[in-house]
C-alpha positions as CSV (number, residue, x, y, z in Angstrom):
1,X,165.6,73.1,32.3
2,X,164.0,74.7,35.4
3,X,160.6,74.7,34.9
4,X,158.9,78.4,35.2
5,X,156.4,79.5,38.4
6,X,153.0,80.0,37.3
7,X,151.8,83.1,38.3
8,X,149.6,81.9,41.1
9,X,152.8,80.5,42.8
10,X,153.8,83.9,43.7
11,X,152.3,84.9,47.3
12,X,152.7,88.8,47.3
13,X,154.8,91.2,45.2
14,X,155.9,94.7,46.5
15,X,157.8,97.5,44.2
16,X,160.1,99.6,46.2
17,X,162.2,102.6,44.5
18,X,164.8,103.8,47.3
19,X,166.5,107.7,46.4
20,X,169.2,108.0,49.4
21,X,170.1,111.3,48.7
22,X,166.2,112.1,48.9
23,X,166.2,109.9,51.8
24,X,162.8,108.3,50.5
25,X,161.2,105.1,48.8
26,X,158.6,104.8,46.5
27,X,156.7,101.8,47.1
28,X,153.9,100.1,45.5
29,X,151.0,97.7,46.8
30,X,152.0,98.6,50.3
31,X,149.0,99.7,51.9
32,X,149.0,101.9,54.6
33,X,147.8,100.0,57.3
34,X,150.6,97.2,56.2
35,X,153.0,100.5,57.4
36,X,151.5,101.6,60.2
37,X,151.8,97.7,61.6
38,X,155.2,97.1,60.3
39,X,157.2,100.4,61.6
40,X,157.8,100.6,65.2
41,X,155.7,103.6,66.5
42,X,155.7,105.4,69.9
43,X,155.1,109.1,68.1
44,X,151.4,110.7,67.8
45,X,150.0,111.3,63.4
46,X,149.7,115.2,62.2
47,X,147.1,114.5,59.7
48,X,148.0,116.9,56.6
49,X,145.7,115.3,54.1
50,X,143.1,112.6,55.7
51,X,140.2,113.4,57.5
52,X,139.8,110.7,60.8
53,X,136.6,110.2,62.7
54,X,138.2,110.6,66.1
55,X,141.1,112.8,65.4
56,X,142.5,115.3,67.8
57,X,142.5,119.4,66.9
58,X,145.9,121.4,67.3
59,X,144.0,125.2,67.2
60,X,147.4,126.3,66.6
61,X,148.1,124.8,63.4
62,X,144.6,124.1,62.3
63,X,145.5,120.7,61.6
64,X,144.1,117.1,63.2
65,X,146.3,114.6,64.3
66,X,145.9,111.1,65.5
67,X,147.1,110.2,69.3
68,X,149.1,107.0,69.3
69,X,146.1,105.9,71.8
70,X,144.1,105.7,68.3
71,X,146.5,104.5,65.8
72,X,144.7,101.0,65.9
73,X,141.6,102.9,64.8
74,X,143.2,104.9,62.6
75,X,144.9,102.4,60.6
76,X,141.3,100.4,60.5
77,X,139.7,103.1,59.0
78,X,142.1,103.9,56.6
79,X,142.2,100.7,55.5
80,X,138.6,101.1,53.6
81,X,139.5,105.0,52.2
82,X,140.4,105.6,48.5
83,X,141.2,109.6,48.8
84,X,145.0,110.5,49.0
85,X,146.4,110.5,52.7
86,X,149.7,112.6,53.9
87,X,150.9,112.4,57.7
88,X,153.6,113.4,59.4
89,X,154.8,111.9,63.3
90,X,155.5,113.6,66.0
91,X,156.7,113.5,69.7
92,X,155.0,115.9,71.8
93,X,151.9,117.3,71.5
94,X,152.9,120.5,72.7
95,X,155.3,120.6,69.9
96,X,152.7,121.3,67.2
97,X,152.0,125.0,69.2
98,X,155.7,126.1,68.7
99,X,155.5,126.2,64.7
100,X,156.3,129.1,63.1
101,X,154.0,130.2,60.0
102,X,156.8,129.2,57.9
103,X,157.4,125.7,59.3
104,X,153.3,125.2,59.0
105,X,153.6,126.5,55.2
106,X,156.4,123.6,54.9
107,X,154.0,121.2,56.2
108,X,151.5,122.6,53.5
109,X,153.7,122.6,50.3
110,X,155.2,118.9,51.5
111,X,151.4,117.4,51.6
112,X,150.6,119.3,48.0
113,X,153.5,118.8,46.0
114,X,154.6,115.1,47.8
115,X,158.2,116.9,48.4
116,X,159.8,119.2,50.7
117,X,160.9,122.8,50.6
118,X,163.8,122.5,52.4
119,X,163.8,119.2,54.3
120,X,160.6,116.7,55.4
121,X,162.3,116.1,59.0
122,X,161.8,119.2,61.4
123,X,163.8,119.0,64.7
124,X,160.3,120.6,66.8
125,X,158.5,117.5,65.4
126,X,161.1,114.8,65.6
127,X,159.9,113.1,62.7
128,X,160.8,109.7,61.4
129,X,158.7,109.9,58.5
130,X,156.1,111.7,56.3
131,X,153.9,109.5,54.6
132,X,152.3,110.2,51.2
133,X,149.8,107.5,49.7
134,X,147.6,107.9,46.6
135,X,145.4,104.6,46.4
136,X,144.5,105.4,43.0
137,X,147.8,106.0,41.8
138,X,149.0,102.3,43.9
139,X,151.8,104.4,45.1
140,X,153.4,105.2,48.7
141,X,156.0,107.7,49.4
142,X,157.7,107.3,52.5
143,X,160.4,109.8,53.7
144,X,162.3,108.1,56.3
145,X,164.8,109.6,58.6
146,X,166.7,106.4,58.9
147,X,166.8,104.5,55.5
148,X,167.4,101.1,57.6
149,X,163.7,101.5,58.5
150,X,162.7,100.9,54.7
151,X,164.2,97.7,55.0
152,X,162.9,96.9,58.5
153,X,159.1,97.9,57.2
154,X,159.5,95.9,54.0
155,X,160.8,92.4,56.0
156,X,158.0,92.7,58.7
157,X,155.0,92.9,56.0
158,X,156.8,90.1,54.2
159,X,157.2,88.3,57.8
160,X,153.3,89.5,57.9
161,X,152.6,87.5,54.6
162,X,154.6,84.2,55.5
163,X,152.8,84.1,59.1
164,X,149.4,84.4,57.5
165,X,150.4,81.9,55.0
166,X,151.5,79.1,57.6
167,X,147.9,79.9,59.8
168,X,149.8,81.5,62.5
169,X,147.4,84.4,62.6
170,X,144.1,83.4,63.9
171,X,142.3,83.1,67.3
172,X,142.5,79.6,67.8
173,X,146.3,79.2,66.3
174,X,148.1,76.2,67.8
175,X,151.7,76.3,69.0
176,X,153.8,75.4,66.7
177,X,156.9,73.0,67.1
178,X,158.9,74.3,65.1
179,X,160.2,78.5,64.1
180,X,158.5,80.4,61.6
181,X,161.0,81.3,58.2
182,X,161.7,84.6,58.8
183,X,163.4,87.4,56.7
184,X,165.6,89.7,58.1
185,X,166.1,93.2,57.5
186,X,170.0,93.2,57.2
187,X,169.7,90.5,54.3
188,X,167.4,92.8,52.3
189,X,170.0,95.9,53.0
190,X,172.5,93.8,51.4
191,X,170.6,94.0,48.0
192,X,169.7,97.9,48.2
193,X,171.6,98.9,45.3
194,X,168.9,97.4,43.9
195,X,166.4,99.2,45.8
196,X,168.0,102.1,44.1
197,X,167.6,101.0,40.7
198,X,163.8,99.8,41.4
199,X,163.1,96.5,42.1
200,X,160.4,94.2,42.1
201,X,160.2,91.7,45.2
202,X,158.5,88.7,44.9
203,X,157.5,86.3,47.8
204,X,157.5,82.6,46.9
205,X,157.0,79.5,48.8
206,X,160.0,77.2,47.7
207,X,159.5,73.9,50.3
208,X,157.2,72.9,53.3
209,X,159.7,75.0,55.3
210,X,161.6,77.6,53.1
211,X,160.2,80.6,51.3
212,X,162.3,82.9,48.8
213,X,161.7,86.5,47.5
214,X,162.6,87.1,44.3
215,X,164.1,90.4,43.0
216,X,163.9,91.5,39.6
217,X,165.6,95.2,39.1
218,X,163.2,97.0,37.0
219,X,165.4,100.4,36.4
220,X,163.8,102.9,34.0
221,X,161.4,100.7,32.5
222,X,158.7,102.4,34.1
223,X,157.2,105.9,34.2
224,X,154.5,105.2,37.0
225,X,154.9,102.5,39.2
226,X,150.9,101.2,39.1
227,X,152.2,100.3,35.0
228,X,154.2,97.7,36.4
229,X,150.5,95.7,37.5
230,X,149.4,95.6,34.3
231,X,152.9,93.7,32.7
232,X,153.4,90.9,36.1
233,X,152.6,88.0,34.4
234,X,155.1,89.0,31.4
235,X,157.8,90.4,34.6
236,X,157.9,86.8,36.4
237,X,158.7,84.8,33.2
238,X,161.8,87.0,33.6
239,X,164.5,84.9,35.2
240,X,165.3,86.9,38.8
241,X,168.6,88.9,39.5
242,X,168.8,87.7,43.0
243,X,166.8,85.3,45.0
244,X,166.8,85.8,49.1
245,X,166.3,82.8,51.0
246,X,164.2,82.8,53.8
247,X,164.4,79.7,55.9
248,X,163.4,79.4,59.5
């Protein structure tokens, strides 16, 4: 009989929720700074619920927004906030001055009622994403443009976790000999169905030089996704519906 994983052998669990037709996934225990790093970002933050020491004014719009000069900044001081934070990107700055008031009431209902009117992507803006998180609630509702990017920002913070794990992280890091286990994105699209269901993915360390995540597909179970903390240890003893290797 295989024996079971204590709890502690586990290295970081993540809950994602993926709607396609919404085009957005509800994750918990990813943080916001864990988003910021993982997604690949050239666009400026509109800030619709977060105030930033530092932030930019748009007079137009009334609204701050963070200039992708300070997103290092920004994502270090929202890493020690608790209130609830919405943002939106953009391209151009100058954008924000051609919003009508009804595009700027969209922008409004979407950071109140953590939906959209009509649609969260607006072609003045060319968003990627809106980003919703409510610490409190350990919950994360990402919008994205392109669903491949939920995939692509769950395997870099999972990459994140296995390079701090191995010590490859620090300022005085040696070389290593041989290639970091890595997880790629297209493995983790091949189990989105799923993502759709809700799953719970669970990092691992399987050998010296193998990790695994393990996925256990939650469905209804679940009204809020911070009730799923309080059951883990029972959720683990649960034998996994898929395991995902991660070698290097």
């Amino acid at each position: 009989m295989k024996k079971m994983r204590a709890s502690e052998d586990y290295l970081y669990h993540l809950y994602m929720h993926m709607d396609e037709i919404g085009k957005f996934v509800i994750f918990s225990e990813l943080s916001i700074s864990q988003f910021i790093t993982s997604i690949e970002q050239h666009h400026h933050l509109l800030l619709l619920k977060c105030p930033f020491e530092g932030s930019a004014y748009n007079a137009h719009t009334y609204f701050d927004y963070v200039p992708k000069t300070e997103l290092l900044k920004f994502k270090k001081q929202v890493a020690e906030r608790k209130e609830d934070i919405c943002f939106i990107d953009f391209q151009f700055e100058r954008s924000l001055d051609l919003l009508t008031p009804k595009e700027q009431s969209e922008l409004l209902y979407l950071a109140h009622k953590r939906e959209p009117i009509i649609s969260p992507f607006f072609y003045k803006l060319n968003n990627r994403f809106v980003v919703y998180s409510s610490p409190s609630e350990r919950l994360t509702k990402v919008f994205f443009r392109q669903l491949d990017d939920a995939e692509k920002v769950v395997a870099s913070v999972l990459n994140q976790q296995i390079a701090e794990r191995e010590g490859t992280n620090g300022f005085w890091r040696r070389k290593l000999k041989t290639v970091l286990p890595m997880l790629n994105a297209n493995e983790l699209k091949q189990h989105r169905a799923s993502a759709t269901e809700g799953v719970l993915l669970s990092l691992v360390k399987q050998s010296s030089k193998s990790y695994g995540l393990e996925c256990r597909v939650l469905g209804d179970r679940y009204d809020y996704p911070d009730e799923i903390w309080f059951e883990i240890r029972e959720l683990l003893k649960e034998q996994a519906d898929a395991i995902i290797p991660i070698d290097s």
